[in-house]
Backbone and ligand atoms as CSV (ligand in chain L), in Angstrom:
chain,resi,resn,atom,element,x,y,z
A,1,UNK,N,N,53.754,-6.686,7.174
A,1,UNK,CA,C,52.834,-7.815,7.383
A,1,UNK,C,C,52.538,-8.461,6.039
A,2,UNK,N,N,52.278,-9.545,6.006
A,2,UNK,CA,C,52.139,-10.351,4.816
A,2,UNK,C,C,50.807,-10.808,4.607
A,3,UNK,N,N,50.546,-11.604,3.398
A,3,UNK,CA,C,48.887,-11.762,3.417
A,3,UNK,C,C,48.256,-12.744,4.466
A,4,UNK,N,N,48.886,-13.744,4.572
A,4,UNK,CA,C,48.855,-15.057,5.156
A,4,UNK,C,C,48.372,-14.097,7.237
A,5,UNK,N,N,49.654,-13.530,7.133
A,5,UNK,CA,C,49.532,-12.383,8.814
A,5,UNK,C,C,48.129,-12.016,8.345
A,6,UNK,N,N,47.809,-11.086,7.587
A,6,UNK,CA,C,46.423,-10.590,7.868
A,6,UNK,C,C,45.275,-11.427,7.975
A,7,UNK,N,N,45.206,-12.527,7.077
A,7,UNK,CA,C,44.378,-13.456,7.089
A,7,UNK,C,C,44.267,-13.821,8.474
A,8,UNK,N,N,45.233,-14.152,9.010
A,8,UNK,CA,C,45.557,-14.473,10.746
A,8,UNK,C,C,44.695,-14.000,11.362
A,9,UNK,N,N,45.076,-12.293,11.512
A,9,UNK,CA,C,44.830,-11.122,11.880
A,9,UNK,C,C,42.812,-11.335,11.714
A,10,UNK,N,N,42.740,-11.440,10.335
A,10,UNK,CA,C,41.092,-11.173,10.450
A,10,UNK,C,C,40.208,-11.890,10.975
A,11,UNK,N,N,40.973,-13.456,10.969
A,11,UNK,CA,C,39.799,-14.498,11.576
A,11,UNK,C,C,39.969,-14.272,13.394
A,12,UNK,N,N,41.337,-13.953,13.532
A,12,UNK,CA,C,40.911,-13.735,15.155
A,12,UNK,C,C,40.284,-13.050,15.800
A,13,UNK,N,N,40.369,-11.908,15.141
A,13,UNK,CA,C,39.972,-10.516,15.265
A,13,UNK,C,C,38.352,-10.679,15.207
A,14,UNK,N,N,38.003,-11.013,14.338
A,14,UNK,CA,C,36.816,-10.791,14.091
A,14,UNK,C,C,35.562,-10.906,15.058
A,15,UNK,N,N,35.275,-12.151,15.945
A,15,UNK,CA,C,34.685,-12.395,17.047
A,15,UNK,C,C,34.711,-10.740,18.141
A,16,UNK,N,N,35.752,-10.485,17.861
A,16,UNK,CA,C,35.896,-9.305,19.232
A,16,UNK,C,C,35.507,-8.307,19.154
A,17,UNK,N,N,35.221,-8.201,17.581
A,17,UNK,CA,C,34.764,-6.904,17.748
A,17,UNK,C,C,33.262,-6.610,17.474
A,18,UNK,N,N,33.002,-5.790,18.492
A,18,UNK,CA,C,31.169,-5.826,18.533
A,18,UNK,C,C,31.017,-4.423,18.672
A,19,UNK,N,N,31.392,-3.401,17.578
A,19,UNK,CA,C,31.143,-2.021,17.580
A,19,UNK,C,C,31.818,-1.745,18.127
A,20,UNK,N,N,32.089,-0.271,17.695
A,20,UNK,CA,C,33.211,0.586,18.425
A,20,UNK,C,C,33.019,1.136,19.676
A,21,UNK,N,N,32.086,1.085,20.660
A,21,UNK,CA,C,31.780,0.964,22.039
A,21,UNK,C,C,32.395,-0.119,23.312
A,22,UNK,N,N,33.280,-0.872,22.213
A,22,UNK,CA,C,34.247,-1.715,23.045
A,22,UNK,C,C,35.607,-1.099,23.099
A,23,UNK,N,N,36.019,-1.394,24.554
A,23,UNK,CA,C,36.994,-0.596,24.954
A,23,UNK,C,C,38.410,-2.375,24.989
A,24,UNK,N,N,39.249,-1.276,24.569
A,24,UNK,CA,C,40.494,-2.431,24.351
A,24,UNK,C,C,40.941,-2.706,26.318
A,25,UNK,N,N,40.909,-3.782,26.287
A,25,UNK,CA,C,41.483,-3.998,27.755
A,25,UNK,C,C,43.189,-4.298,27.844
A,26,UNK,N,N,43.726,-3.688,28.380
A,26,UNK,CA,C,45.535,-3.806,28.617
A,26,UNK,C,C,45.160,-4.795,29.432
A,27,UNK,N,N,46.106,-6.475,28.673
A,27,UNK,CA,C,46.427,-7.657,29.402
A,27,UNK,C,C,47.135,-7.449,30.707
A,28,UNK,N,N,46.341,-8.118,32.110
A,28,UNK,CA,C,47.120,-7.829,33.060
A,28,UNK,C,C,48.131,-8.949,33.331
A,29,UNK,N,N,49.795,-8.218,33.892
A,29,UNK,CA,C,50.546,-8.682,34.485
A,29,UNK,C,C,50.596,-9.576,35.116
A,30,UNK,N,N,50.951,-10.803,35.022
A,30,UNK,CA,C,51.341,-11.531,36.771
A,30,UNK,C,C,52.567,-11.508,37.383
A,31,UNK,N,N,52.967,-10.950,37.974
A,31,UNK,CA,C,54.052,-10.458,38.336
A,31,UNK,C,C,54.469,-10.703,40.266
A,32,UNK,N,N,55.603,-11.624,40.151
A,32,UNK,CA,C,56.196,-12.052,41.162
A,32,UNK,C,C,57.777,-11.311,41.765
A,33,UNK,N,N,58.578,-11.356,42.890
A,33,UNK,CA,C,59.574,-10.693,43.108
A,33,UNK,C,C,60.666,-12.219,43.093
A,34,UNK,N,N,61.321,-11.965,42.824
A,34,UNK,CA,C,62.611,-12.975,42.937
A,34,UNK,C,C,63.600,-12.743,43.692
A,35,UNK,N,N,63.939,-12.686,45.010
A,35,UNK,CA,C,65.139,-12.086,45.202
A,35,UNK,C,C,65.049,-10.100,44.727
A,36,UNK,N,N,65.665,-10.080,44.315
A,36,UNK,CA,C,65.892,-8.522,43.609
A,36,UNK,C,C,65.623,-8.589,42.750
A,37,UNK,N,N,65.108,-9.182,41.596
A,37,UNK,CA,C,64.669,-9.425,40.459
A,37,UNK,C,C,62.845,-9.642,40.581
A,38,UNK,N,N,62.485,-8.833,39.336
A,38,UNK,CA,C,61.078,-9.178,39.373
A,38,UNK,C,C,60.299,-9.877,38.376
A,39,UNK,N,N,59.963,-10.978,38.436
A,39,UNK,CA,C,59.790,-12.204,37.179
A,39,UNK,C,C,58.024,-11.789,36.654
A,40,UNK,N,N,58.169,-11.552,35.199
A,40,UNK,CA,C,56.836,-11.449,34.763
A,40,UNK,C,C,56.240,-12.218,34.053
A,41,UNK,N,N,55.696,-12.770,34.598
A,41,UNK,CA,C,55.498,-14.681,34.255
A,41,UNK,C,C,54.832,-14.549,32.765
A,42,UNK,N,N,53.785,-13.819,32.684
A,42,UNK,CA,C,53.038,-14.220,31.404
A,42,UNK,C,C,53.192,-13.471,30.538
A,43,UNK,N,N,54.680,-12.721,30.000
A,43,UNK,CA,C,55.424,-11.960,29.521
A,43,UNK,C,C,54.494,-12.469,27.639
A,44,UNK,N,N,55.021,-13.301,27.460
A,44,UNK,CA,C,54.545,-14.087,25.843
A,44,UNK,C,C,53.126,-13.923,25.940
A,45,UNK,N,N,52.417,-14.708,26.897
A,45,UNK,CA,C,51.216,-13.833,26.770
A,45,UNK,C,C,50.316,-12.392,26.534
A,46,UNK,N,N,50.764,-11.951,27.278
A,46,UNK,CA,C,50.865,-10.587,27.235
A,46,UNK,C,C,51.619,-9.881,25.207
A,47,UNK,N,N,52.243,-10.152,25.454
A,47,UNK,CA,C,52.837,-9.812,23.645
A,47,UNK,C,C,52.011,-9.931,22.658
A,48,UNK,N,N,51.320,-11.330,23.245
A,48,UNK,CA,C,50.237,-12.555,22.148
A,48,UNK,C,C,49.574,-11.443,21.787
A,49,UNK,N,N,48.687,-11.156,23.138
A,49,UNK,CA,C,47.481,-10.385,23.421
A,49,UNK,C,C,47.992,-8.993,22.478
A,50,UNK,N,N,48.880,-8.117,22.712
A,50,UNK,CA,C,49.150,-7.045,22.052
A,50,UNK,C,C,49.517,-7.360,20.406
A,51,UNK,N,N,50.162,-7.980,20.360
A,51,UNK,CA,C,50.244,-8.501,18.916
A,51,UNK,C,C,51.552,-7.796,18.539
A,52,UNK,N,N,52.608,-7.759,19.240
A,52,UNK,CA,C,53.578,-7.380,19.568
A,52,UNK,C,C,54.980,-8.223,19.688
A,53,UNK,N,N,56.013,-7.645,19.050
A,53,UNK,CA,C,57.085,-8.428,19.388
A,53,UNK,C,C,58.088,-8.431,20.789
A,54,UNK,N,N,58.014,-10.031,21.309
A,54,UNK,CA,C,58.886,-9.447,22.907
A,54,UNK,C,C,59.438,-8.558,22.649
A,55,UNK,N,N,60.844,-8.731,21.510
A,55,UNK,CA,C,61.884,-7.482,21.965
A,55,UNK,C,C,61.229,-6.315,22.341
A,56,UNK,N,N,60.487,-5.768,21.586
A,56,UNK,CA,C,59.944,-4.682,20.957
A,56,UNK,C,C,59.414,-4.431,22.455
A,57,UNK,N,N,58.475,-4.800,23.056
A,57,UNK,CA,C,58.249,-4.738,24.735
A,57,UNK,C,C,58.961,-4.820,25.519
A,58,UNK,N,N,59.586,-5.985,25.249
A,58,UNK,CA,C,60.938,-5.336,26.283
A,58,UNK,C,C,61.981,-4.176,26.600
A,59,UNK,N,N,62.421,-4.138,25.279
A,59,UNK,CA,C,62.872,-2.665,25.545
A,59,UNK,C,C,62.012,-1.831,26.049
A,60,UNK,N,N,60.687,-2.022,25.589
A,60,UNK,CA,C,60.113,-0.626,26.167
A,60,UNK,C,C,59.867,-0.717,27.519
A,61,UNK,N,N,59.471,-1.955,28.275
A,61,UNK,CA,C,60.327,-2.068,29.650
A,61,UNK,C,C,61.067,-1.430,30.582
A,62,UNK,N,N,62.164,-1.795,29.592
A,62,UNK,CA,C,63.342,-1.034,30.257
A,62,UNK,C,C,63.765,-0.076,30.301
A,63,UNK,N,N,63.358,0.864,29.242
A,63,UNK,CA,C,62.967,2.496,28.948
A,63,UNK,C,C,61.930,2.914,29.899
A,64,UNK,N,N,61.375,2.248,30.390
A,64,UNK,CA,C,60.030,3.015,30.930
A,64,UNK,C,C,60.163,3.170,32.652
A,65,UNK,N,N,60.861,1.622,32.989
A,65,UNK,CA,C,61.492,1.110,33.976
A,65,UNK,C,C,62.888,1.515,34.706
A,66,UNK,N,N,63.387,1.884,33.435
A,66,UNK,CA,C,64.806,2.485,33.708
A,66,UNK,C,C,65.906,1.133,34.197
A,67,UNK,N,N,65.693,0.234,33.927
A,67,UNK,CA,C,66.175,-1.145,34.585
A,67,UNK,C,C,66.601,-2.209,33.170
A,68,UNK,N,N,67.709,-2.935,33.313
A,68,UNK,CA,C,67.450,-4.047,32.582
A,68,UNK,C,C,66.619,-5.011,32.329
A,69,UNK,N,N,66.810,-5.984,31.528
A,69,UNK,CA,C,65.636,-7.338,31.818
A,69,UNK,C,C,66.229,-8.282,30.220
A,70,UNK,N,N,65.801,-9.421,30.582
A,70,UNK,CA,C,66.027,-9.943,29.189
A,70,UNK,C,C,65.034,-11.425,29.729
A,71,UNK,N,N,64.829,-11.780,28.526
A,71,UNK,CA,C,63.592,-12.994,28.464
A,71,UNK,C,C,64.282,-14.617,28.812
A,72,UNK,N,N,64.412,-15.195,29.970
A,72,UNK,CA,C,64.319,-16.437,30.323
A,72,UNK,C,C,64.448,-17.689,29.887
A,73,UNK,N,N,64.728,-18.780,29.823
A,73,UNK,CA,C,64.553,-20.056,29.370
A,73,UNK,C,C,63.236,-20.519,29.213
A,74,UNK,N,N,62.466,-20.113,30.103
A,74,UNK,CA,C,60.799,-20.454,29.754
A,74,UNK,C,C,60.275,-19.090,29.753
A,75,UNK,N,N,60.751,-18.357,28.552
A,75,UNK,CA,C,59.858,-17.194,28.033
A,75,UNK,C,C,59.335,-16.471,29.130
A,76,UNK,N,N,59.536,-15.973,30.144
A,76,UNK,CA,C,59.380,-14.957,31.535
A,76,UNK,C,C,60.675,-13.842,30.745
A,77,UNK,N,N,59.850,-12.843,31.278
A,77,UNK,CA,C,60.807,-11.260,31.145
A,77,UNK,C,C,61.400,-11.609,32.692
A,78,UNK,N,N,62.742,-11.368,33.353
A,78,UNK,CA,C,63.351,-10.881,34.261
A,78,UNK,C,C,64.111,-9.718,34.251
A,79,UNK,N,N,63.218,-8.672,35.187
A,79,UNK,CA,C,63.599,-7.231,35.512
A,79,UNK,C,C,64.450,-7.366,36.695
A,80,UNK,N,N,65.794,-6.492,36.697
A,80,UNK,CA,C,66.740,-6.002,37.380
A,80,UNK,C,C,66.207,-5.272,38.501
A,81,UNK,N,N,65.561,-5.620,39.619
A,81,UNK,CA,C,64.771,-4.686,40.546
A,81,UNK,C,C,63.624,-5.100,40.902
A,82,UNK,N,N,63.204,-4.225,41.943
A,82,UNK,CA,C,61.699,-5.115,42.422
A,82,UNK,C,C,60.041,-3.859,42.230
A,83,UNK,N,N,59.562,-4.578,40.997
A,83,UNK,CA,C,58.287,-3.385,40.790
A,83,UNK,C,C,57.619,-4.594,40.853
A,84,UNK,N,N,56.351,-3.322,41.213
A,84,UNK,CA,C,54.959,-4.135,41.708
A,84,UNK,C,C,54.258,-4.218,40.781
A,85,UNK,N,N,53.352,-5.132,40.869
A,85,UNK,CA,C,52.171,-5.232,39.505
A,85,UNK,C,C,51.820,-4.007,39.255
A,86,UNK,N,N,51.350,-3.142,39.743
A,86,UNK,CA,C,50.941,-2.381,39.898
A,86,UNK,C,C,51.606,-0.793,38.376
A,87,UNK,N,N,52.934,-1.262,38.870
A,87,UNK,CA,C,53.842,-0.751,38.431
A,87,UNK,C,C,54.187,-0.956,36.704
A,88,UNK,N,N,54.035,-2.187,36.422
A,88,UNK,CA,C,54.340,-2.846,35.216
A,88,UNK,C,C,53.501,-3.040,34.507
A,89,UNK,N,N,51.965,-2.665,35.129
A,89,UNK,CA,C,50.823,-3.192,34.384
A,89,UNK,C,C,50.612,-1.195,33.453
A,90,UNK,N,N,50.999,-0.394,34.686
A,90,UNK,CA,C,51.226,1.160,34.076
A,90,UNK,C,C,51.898,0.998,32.927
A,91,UNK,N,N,53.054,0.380,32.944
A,91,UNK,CA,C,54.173,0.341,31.996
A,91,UNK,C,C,53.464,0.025,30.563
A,92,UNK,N,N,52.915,-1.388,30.480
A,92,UNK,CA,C,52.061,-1.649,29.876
A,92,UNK,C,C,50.739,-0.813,28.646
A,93,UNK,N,N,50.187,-0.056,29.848
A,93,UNK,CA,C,49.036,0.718,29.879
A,93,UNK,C,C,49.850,1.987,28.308
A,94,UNK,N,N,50.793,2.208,28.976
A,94,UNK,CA,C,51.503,3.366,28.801
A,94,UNK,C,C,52.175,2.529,27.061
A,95,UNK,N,N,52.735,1.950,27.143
A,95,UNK,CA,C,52.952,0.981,25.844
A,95,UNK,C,C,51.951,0.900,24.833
A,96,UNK,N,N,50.510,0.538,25.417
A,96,UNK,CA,C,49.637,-0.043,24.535
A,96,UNK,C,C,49.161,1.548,24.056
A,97,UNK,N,N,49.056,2.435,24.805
A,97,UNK,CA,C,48.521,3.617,24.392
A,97,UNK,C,C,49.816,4.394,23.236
A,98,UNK,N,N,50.295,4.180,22.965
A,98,UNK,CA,C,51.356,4.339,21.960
A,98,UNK,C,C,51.763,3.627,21.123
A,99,UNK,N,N,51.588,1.743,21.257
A,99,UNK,CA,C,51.769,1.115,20.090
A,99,UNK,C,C,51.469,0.181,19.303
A,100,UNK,N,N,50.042,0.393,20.569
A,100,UNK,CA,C,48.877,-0.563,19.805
A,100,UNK,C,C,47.543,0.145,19.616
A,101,UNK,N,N,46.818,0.943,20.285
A,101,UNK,CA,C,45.761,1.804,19.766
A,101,UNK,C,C,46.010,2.971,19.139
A,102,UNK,N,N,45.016,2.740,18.378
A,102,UNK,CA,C,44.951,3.683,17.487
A,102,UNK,C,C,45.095,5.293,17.866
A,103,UNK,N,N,46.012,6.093,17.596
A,103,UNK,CA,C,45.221,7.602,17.639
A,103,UNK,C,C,44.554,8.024,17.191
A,104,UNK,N,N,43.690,7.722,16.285
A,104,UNK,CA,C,42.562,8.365,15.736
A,104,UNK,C,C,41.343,8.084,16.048
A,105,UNK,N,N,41.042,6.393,15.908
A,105,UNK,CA,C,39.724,5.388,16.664
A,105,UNK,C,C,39.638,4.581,18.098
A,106,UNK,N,N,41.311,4.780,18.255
A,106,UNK,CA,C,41.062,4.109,19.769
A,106,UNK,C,C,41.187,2.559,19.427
A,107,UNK,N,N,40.613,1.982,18.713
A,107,UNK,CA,C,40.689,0.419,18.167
A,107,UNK,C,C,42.081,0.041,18.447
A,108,UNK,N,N,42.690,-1.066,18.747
A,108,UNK,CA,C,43.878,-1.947,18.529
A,108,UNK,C,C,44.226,-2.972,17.755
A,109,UNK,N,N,43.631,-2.824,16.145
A,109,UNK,CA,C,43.832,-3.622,15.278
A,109,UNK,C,C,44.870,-2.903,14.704
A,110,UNK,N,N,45.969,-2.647,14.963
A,110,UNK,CA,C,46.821,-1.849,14.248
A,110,UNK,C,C,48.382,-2.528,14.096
A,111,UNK,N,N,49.646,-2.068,13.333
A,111,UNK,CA,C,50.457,-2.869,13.093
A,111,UNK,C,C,51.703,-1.632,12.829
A,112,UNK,N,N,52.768,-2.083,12.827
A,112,UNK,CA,C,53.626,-1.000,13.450
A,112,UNK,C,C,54.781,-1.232,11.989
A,113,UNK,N,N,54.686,0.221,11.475
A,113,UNK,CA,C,55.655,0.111,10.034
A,113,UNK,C,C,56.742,0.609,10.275
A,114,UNK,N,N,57.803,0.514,9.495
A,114,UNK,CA,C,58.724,1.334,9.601
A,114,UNK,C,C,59.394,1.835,8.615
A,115,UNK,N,N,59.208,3.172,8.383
A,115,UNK,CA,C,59.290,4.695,7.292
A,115,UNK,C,C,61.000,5.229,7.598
A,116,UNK,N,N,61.520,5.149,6.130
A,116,UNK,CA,C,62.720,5.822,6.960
A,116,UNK,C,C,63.374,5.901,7.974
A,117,UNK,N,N,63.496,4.679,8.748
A,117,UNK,CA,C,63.589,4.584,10.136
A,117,UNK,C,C,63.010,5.011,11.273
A,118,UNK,N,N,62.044,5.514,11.021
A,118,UNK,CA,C,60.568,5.786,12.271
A,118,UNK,C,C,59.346,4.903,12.298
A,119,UNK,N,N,59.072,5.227,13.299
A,119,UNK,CA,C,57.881,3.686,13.588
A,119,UNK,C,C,56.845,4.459,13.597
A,120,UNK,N,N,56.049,3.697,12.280
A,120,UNK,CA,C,54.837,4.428,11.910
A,120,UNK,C,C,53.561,3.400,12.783
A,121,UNK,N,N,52.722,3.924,13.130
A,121,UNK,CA,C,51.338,3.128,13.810
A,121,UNK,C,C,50.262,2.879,12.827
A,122,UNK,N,N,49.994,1.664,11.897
A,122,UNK,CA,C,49.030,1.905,11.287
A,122,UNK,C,C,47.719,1.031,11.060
A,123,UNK,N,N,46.456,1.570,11.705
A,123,UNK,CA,C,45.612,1.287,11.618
A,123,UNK,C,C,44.737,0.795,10.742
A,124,UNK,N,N,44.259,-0.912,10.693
A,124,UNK,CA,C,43.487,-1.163,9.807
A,124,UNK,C,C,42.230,-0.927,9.754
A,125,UNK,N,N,41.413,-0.825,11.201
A,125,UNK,CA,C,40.254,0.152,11.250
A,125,UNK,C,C,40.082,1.000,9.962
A,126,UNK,N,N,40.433,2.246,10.508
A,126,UNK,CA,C,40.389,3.335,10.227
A,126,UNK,C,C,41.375,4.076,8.895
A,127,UNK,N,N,42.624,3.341,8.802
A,127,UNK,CA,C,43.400,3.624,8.240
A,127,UNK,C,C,44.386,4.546,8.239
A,128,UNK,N,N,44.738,4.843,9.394
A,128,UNK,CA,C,45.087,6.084,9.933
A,128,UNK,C,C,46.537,5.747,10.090
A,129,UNK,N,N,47.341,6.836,9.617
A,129,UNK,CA,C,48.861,6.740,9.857
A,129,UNK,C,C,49.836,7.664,11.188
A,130,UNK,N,N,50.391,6.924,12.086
A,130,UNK,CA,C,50.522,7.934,12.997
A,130,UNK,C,C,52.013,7.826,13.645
A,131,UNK,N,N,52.920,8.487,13.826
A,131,UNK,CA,C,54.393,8.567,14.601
A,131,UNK,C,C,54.373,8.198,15.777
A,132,UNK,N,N,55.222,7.025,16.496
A,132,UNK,CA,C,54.579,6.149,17.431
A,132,UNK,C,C,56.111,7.461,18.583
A,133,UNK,N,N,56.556,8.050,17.803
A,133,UNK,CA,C,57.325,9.076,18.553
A,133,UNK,C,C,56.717,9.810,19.043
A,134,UNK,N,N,55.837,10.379,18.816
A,134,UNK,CA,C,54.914,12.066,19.199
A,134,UNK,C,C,54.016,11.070,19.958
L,1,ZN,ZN,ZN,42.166,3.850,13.634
């Protein structure tokens, strides 16, 4: 991350946070079926909100999903198969708890390094360094 990113990072940030008694909310899904395909409309949104790169979600998607998918002409993820909101918003859930909150504070001001080729989790809260593997 660069200075200009954090600067980003602090003025948005800042409004939201009102003590550590706030709980991070996982952006929900809108999620439609296509045929056999399942279109997740507010895919970029959703990223925004995590502070996350599509790819980087997408794959985890499709790891989690077990399914292909690749991102659209108007920025929609299309999954190979038919899951329910229900389904993708878990996926999600399951994502953010590994690569956007913190393990130590729980907070999701955090930013994702990479050490020797492992993806480190690191928290500007708290400062906490953590293996987004384990
Ligand atoms: Zn932390």
């Amino acid at each position: 991350m660069d200075y200009d990113e954090m600067l980003d990072r602090g003025i948005e940030q800042t409004p939201d946070i009102e003590g550590s008694s706030e709980r991070f909310e996982v952006p929900e899904p809108e999620v439609r079926q296509e045929g056999h395909a399942t279109v997740f409309e507010n895919f970029q949104q959703v990223c925004r909100d995590l502070d996350r790169d599509e790819d980087h979600l997408l794959k985890f998607l499709q790891d989690e999903l077990g399914t292909s998918a690749h991102i659209d002409e108007s920025n929609r993820a299309r999954l190979t198969g038919e899951f329910s909101q229900g389904r993708i918003r878990g996926a999600i859930e399951a994502y953010s708890e590994r690569y956007v909150l913190c393990s130590e504070c729980d907070l999701p001001d955090t930013s994702i390094e990479r050490e020797q080729g492992a993806e480190i989790l690191v928290c500007a809260a708290c400062g906490a360094r953590s293996s987004t593997s384990s």
